[in-house]
Steps between C-alpha positions, in 0.01 A plus 500: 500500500537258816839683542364806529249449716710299741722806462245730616349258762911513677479844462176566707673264776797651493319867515252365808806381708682811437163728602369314744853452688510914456123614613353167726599456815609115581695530796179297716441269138866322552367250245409736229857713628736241429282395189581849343820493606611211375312645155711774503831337551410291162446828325808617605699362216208539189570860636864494448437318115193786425766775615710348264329507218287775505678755232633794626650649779359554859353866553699735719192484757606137512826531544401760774257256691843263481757745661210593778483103575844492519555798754269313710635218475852667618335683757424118617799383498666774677252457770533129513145481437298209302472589166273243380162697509643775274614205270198324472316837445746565210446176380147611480542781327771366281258244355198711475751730270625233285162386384312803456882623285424199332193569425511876400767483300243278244239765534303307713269601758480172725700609777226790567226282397589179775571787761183689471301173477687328846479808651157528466445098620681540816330860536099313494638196670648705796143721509282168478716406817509817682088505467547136688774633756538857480660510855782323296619135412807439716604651823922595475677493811785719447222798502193381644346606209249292264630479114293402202598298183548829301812606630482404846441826675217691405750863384653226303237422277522861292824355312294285302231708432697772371701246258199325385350859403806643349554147318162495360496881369839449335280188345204714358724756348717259291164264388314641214139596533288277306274596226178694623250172407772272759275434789665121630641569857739262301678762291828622694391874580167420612620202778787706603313809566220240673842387706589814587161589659486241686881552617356854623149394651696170717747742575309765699246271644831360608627790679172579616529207707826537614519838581810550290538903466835511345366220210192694472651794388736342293308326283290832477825707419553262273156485293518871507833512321370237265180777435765701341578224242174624269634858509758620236617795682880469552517743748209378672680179612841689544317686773315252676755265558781828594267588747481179642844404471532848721227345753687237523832659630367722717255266664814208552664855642214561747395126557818325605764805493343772665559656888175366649450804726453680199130553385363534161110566538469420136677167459358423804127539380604270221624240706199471752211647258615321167706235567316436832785389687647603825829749467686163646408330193343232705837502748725512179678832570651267852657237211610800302672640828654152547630461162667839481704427796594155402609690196753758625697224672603363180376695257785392245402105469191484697402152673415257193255294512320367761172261621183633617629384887728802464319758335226414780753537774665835376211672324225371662366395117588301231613765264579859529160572357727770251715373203773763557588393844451159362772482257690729754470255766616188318756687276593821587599794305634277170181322519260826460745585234434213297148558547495855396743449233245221377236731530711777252606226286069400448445876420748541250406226329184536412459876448809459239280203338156556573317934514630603124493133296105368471159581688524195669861521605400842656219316667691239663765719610285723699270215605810283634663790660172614701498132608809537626454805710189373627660151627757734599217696723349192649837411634567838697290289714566125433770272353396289249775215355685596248385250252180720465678796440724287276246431264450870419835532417473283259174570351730843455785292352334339235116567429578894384553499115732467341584186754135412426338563174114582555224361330317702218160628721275362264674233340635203675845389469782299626561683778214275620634160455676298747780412408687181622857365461 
């Protein structure tokens, strides 16, 4: 019994450094930084021994995720650029994977569980501190703007509330319900469902602070899609995400792609009525303009990767505020075809395992995918790090059964243990 609980206790750490290196920002904490970092270089070999012997083979998402890293990393090379960012982003992801594989393959649900939970903690802690210093917490140079713990910059912040939702709905559906006399906020379903309305409250009176448009909608997108989870209707869901999936393309076409002497009263009315943003996109359409020439100069190996100092001095921002010209920029055209080969490769996968086996592997199919396109959305007009988009891949990997076998919805089972090595 003291095993197992030290077991567990390692496990939290080792979750904690992994999130909190992923969703805090710690560049003006160089105490905590370096703390975490040196955390995560100790995990990097338990990783190695729980990728070892976890049963089974790696996913072809996985293996996916691997050969995009590795174009990257090429790309790098060939532009005799550091490639130790990308590596210790990999690293990241790489550890995240091997403990929530080790995890799922013993039916167990910690992996969600410790995410949703941390989530949530840095989530309140960053809202207690924006109610003290909602102007911000550090000022950065690079930008002249003023960044906050969650994330650093405030557009930043929507990465974490969109995996601590998507974490904690994959959560409810796999616990069972308990029986109708249950009433301890205690039981599983009950403090999950408590964490998840909480997750949703902090996270709008978040944004309501902030201003953040693109989060705000997000998160909404996202609850809406999750609506959809207490209807039946097949086609229903087929429709509502194909229609989005559709919005999507054409406004990435329109946003980032289009001539912008041409007019479109309608998307336009969307953009300024709806979204209530300007049809720069707050000066964003001038960093698209940049990118897209940097892009046809080398549009075959793109520039690798780069500090904020240069993305400042050629973009006049720290990202390309779009993930296509993102992975164009540091990659080039192999790069965006490991991404949208990825992106196949995550499709396949699941609607060959998950529409025609069980109810719930037809919920979390549709429920992961809409999460997808939604993240997807938000980053039309941000770039969020790949570790958070990482995590839905392999939420896709291994929590839709058969990789994970539910729990019985009004019986518990051992899907709910925690298993340990």
């Amino acid at each position: 019994m003291a095993n197992v609980k030290i077991n567990r206790a390692l496990f939290l750490l080792a979750f904690l450094i992994i999130l909190a290196r992923g969703f805090l920002f710690t560049g003006a904490m160089p105490v905590v930084h370096y703390v975490l970092l040196a955390g995560k270089i100790a995990l990097i070999p338990i990783a190695f021994i729980l990728a070892l012997r976890t049963s089974g083979r790696p996913t072809a998402i996985d293996l996916c995720m691997l050969l995009y890293y590795v174009v990257m990393c090429v790309c790098c090379l060939i532009n005799s650029t550091p490639i130790l960012s990308v590596t210790l982003m990999a690293l990241d992801v790489f550890i995240f994977w091997a403990m929530c594989r080790w995890f799922f393959a013993r039916n167990s649900l910690f992996p969600l569980k410790v995410t949703t939970c941390f989530l949530l903690a840095f989530i309140a802690v960053n809202f207690l501190l924006m109610l003290w210093r909602p102007e911000g917490l550090w000022h950065y140079a690079t930008n002249g703007k003023m960044y906050y713990l969650l994330g650093g910059n405030y557009n930043n912040m929507g990465k974490a509330l969109l995996v601590a939702m998507v974490s904690n709905i994959l959560l409810l559906r796999f616990i069972p319900r308990p029986a109708a006399h249950a009433s301890s906020i205690f039981e599983p379903y009950i403090f999950y469902r408590l964490t998840f309305a909480l997750t949703v409250l902090l996270s709008y009176g978040t944004l309501l602070i902030v201003g953040s448009k693109t989060s705000l909608l997000g998160i909404t997108l996202l609850l809406a899609f999750s609506v959809l989870l207490l209807f039946r209707s097949k086609w229903l869901r087929i429709t509502c995400l194909s229609l989005f999936i559709v919005l999507y393309f054409g406004f990435q076409s329109w946003a980032v792609f289009h001539n912008l002497d041409t007019s479109l009263p309608k998307t336009e009315y969307f953009i300024q009525h709806v979204l209530h943003k300007d049809l720069t996109f707050t000066l964003r359409t001038n960093i698209w303009t940049r990118s897209k020439q940097l892009i046809e100069r080398r549009p075959a190996i793109g520039y690798g990767e780069h500090d904020d100092m240069w993305y400042q001095l050629e973009l006049e921002g720290l990202t390309t505020h779009n993930l296509v010209l993102h992975i164009l920029l540091k990659g080039g055209w192999p790069a965006l075809g490991a991404f949208v080969l990825l992106l196949i490769v995550l499709h396949l996968s699941l609607l060959i395992r998950g529409p025609n086996t069980t109810p719930i592997a037809a919920d979390l199919t549709f429920f992961i995918l809409a999460a997808l396109w939604v993240y997807l959305f938000m980053m039309i007009v941000e770039v969020y790090p790949f570790f958070s988009l990482a995590i839905l891949f392999i939420y896709a990997g291994y929590t839709v059964p058969p990789a994970l076998q539910p729990a019985d919805r009004t019986s518990a089972t051992h899907v709910n243990t925690i298993s340990t090595p």
